[in-house]
PyMOL commands that place a pseudoatom at each C-alpha (Angstrom):
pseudoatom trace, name=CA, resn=UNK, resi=1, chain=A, elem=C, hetatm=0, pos=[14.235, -25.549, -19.046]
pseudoatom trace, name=CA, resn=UNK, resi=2, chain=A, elem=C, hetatm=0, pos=[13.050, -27.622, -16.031]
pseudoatom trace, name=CA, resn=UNK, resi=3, chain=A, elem=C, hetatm=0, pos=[10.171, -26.368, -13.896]
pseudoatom trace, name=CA, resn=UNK, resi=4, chain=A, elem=C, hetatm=0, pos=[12.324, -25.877, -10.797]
pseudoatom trace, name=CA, resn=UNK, resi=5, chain=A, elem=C, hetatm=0, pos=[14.158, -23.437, -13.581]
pseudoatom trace, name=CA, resn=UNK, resi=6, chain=A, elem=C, hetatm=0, pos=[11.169, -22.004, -14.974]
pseudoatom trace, name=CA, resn=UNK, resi=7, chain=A, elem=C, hetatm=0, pos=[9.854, -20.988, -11.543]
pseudoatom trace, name=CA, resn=UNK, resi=8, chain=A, elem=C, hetatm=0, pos=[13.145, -19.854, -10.546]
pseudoatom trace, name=CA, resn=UNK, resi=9, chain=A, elem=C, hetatm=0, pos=[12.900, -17.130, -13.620]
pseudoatom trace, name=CA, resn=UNK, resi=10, chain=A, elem=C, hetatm=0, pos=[9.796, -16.865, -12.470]
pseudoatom trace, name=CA, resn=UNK, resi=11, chain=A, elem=C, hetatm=0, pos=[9.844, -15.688, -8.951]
pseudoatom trace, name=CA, resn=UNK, resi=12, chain=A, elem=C, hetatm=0, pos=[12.700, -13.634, -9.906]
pseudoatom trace, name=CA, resn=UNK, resi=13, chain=A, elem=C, hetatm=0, pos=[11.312, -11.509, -12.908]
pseudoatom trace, name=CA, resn=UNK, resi=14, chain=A, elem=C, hetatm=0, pos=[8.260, -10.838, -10.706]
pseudoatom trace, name=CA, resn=UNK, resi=15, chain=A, elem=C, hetatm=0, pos=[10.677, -9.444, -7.620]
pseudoatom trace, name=CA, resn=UNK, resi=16, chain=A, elem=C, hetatm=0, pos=[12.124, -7.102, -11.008]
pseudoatom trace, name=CA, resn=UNK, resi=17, chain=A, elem=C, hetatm=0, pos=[8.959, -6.128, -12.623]
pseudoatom trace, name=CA, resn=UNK, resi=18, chain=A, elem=C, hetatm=0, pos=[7.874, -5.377, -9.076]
pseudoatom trace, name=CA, resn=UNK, resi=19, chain=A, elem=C, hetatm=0, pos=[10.611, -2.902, -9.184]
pseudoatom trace, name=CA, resn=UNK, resi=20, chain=A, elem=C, hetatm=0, pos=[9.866, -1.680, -12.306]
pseudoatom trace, name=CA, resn=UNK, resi=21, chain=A, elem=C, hetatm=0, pos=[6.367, -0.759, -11.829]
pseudoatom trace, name=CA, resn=UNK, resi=22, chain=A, elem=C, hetatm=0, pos=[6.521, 0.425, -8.762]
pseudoatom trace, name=CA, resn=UNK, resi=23, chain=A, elem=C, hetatm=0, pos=[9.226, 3.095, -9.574]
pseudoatom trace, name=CA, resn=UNK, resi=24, chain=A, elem=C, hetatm=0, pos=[7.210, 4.280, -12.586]
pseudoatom trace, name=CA, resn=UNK, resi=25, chain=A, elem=C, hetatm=0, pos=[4.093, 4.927, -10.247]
pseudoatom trace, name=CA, resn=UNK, resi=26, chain=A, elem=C, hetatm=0, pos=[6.151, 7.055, -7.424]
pseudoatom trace, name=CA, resn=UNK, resi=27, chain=A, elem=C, hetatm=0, pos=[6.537, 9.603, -10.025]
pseudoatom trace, name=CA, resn=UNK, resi=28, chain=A, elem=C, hetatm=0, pos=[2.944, 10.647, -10.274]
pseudoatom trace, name=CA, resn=UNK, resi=29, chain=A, elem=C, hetatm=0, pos=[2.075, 8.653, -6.869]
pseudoatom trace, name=CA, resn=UNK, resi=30, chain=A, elem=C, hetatm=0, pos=[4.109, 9.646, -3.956]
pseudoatom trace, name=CA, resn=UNK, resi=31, chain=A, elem=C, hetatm=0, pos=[2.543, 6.772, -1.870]
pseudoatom trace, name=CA, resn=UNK, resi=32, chain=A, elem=C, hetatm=0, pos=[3.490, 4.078, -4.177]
pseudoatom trace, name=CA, resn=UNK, resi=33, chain=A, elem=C, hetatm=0, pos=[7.034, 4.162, -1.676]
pseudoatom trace, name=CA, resn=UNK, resi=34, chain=A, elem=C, hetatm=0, pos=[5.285, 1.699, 0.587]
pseudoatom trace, name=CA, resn=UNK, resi=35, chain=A, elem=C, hetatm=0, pos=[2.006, -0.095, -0.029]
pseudoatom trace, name=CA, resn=UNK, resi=36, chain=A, elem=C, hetatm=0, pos=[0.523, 0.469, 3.923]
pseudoatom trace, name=CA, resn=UNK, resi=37, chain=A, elem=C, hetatm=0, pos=[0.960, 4.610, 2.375]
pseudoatom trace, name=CA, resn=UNK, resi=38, chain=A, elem=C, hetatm=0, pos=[-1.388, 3.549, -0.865]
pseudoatom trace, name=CA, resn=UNK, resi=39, chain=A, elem=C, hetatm=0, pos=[-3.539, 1.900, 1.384]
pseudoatom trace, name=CA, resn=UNK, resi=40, chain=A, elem=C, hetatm=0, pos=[-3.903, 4.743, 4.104]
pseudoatom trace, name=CA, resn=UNK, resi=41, chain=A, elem=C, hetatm=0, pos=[-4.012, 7.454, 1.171]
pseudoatom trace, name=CA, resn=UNK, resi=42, chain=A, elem=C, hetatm=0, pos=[-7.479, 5.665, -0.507]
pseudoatom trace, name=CA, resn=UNK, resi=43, chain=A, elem=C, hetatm=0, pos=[-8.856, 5.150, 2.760]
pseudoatom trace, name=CA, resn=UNK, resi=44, chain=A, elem=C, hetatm=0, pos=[-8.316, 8.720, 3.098]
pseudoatom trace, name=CA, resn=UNK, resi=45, chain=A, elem=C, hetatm=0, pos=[-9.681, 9.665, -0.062]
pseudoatom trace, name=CA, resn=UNK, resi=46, chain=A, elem=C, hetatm=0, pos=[-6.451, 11.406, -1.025]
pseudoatom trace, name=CA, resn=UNK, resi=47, chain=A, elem=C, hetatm=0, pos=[-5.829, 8.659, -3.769]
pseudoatom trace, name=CA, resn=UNK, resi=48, chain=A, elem=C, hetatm=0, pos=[-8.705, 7.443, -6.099]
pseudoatom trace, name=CA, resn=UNK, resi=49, chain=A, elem=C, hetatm=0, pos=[-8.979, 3.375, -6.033]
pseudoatom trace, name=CA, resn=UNK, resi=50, chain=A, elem=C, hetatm=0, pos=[-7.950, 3.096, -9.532]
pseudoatom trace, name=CA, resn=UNK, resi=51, chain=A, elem=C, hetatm=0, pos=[-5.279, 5.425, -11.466]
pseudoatom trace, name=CA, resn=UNK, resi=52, chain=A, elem=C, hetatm=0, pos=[-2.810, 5.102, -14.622]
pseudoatom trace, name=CA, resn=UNK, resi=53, chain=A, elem=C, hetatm=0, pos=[0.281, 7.050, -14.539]
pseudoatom trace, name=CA, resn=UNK, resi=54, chain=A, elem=C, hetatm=0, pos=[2.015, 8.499, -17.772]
pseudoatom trace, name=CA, resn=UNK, resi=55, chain=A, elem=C, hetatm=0, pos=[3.873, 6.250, -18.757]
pseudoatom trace, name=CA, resn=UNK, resi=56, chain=A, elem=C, hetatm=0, pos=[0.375, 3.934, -19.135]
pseudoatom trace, name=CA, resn=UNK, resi=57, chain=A, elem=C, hetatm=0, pos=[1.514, 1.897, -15.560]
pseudoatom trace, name=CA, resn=UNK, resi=58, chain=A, elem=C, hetatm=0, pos=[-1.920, 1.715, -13.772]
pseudoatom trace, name=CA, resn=UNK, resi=59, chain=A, elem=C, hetatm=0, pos=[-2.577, 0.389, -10.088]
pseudoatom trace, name=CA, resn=UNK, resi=60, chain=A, elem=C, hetatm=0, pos=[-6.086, -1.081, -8.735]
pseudoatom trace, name=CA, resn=UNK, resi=61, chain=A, elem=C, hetatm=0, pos=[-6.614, -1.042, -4.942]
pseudoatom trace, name=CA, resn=UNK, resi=62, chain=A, elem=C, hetatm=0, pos=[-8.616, -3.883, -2.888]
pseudoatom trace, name=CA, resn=UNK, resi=63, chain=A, elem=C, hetatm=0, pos=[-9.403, -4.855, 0.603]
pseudoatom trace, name=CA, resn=UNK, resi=64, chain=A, elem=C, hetatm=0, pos=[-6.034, -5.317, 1.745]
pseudoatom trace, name=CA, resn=UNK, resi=65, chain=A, elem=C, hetatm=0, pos=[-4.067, -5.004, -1.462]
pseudoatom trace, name=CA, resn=UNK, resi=66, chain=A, elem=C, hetatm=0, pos=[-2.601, -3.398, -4.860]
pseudoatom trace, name=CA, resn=UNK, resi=67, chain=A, elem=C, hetatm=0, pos=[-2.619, -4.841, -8.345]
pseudoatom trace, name=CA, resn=UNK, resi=68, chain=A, elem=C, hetatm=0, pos=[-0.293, -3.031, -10.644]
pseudoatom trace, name=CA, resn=UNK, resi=69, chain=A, elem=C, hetatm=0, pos=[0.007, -3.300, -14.390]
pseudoatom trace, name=CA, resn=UNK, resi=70, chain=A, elem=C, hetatm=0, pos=[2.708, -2.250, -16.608]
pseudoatom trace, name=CA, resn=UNK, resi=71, chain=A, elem=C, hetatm=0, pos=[2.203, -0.916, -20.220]
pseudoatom trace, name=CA, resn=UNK, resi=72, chain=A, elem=C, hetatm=0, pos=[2.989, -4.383, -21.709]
pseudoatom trace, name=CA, resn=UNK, resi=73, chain=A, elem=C, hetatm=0, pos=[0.328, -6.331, -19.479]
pseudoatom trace, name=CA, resn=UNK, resi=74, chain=A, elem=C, hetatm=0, pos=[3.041, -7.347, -16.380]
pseudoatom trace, name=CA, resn=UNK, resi=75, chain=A, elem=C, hetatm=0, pos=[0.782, -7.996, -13.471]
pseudoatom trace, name=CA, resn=UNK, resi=76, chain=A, elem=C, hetatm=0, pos=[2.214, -7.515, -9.761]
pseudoatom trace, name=CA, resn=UNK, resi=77, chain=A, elem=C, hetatm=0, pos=[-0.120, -7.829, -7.215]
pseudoatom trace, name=CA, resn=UNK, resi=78, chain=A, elem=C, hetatm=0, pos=[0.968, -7.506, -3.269]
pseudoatom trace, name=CA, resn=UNK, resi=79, chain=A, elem=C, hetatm=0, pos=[-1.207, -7.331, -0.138]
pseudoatom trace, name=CA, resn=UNK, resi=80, chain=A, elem=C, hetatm=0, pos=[-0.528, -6.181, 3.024]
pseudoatom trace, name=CA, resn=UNK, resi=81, chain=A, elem=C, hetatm=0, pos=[-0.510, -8.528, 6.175]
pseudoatom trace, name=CA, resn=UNK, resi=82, chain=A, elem=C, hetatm=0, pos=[-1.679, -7.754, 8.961]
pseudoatom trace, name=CA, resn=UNK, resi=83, chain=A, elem=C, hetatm=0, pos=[1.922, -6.933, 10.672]
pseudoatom trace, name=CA, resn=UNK, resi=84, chain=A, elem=C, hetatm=0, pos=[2.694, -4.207, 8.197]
pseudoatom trace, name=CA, resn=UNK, resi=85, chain=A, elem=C, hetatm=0, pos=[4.357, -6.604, 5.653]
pseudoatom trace, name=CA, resn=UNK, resi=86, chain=A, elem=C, hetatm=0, pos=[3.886, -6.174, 1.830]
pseudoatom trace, name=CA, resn=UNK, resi=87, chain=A, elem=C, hetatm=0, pos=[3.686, -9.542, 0.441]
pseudoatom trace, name=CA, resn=UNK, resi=88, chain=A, elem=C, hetatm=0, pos=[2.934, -12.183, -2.312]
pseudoatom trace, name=CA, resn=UNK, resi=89, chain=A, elem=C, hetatm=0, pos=[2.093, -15.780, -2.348]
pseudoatom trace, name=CA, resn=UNK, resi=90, chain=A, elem=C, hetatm=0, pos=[2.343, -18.248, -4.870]
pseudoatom trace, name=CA, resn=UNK, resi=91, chain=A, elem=C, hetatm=0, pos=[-1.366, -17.417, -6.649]
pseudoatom trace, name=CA, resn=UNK, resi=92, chain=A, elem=C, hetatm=0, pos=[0.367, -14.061, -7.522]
pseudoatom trace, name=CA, resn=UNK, resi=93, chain=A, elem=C, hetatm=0, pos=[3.423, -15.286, -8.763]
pseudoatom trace, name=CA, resn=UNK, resi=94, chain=A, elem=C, hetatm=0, pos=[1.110, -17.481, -11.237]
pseudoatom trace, name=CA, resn=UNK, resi=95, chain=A, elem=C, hetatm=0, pos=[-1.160, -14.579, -12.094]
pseudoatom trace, name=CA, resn=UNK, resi=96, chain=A, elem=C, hetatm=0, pos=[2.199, -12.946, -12.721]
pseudoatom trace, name=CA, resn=UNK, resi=97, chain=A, elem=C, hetatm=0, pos=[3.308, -15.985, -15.488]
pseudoatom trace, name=CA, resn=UNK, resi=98, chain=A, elem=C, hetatm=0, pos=[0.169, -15.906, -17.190]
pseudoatom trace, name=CA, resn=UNK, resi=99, chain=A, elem=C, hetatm=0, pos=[0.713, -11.705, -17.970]
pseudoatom trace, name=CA, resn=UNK, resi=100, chain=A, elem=C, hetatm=0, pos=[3.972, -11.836, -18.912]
pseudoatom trace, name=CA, resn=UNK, resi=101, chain=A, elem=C, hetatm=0, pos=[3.072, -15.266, -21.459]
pseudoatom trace, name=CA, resn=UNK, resi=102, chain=A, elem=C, hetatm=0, pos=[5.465, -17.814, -19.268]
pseudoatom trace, name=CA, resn=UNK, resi=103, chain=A, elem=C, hetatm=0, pos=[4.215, -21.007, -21.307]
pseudoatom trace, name=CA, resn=UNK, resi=104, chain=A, elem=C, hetatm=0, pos=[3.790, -23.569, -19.020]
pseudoatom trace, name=CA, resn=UNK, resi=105, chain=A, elem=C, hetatm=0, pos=[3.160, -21.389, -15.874]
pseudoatom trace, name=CA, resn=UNK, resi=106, chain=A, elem=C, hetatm=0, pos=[5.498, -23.279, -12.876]
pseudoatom trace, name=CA, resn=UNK, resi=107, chain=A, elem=C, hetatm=0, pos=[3.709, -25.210, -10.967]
pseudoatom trace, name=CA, resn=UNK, resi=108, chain=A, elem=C, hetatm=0, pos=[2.597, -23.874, -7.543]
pseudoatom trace, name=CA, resn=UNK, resi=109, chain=A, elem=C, hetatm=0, pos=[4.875, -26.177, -5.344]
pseudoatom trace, name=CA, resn=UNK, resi=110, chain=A, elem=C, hetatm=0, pos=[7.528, -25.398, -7.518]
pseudoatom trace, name=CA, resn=UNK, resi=111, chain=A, elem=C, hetatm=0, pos=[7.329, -21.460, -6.939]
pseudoatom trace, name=CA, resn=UNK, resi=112, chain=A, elem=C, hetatm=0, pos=[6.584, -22.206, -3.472]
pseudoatom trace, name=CA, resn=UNK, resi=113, chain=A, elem=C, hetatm=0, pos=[10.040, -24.062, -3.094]
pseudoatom trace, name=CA, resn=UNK, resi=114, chain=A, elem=C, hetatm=0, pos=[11.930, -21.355, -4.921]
pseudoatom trace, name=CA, resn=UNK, resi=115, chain=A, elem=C, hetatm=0, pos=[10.203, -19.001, -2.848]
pseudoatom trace, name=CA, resn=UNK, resi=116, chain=A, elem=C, hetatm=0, pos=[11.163, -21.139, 0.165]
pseudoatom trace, name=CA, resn=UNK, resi=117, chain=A, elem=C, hetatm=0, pos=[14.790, -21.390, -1.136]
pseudoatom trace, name=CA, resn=UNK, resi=118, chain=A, elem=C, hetatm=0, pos=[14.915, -17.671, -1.518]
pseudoatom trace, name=CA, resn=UNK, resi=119, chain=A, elem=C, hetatm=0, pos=[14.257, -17.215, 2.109]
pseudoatom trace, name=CA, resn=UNK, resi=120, chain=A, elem=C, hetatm=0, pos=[17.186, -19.631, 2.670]
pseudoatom trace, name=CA, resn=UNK, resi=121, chain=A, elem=C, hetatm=0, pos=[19.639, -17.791, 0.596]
pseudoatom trace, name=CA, resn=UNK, resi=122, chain=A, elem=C, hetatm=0, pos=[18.472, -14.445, 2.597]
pseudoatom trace, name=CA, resn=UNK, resi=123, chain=A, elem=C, hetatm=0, pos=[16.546, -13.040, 0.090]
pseudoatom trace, name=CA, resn=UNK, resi=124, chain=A, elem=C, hetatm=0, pos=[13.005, -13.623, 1.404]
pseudoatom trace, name=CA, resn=UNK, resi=125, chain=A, elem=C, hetatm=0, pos=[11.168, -13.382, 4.410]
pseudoatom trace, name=CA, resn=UNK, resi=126, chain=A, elem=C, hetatm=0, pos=[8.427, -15.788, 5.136]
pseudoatom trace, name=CA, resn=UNK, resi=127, chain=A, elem=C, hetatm=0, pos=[6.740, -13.808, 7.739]
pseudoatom trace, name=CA, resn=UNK, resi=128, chain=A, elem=C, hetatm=0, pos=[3.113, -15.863, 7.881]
pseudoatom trace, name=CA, resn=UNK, resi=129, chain=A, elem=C, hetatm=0, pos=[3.093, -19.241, 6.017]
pseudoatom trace, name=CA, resn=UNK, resi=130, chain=A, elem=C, hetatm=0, pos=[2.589, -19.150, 2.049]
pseudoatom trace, name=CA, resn=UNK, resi=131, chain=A, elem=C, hetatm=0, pos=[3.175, -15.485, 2.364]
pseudoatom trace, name=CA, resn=UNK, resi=132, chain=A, elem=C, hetatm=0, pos=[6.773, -13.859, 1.509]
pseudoatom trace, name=CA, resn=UNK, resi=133, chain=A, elem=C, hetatm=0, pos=[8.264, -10.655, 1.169]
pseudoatom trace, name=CA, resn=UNK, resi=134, chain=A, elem=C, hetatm=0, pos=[11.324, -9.147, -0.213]
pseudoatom trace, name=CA, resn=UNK, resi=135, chain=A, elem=C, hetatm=0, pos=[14.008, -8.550, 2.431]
pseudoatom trace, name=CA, resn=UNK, resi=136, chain=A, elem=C, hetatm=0, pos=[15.447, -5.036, 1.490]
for i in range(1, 136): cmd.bond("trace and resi %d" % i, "trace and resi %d" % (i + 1))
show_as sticks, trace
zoom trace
């Protein structure tokens, strides 16, 4: 597979495990619809930093951001920008390789090219530089 491939997979399994976990969490966390809600809800106190759901998907809140962790290791991390957007940059898409095993992790300019070609194909938003988001 060639590395423009492999980050291709890459960016792409992260937008699906992003999905993934954060479905699983809504059930026993409400807030987990929007990650400005998660944010407001700890700084509230009505949602403890740190939490595991049933189904063993756990979430760790910081500054302005959310790592979550599915049972099998899958690491999404998003923060929040400071116009309301939830959003990843290419550190996070490599922290996401190394969880799921992706051996070699892409290299950063490639994941920030398929990121950038994702926001040409309407997929992506890149609302501050080396920062996207999912357009939904």
């Amino acid at each position: 597979m060639s590395q423009s491939n492999e980050a291709a997979v890459c960016v792409r399994s992260f937008l699906r495990y992003r999905m993934l976990i954060r479905t699983a969490l809504v059930g026993n966390y409400p807030q987990f619809d929007m990650l400005e809600h998660v944010l407001e809800a700890v700084r509230a106190g009505k949602l403890e930093r740190r939490g595991q759901s049933d189904g063993g998907f756990s979430y760790s809140v910081h500054g302005r951001g959310c790592r979550m962790v599915g049972p099998d290791g899958a690491e999404i991390e998003m923060d929040l920008l400071l116009d309301g957007s939830e959003a990843f940059d290419a550190w996070r898409l490599e922290v996401f390789a190394r969880s799921v095993g992706m051996s070699p992790v892409p290299p950063k300019g490639d994941l920030m090219q398929e990121c950038r070609d994702m926001t040409q194909e309407g997929v992506l938003d890149e609302p501050e530089p080396g920062w996207f988001r999912l357009i939904e």
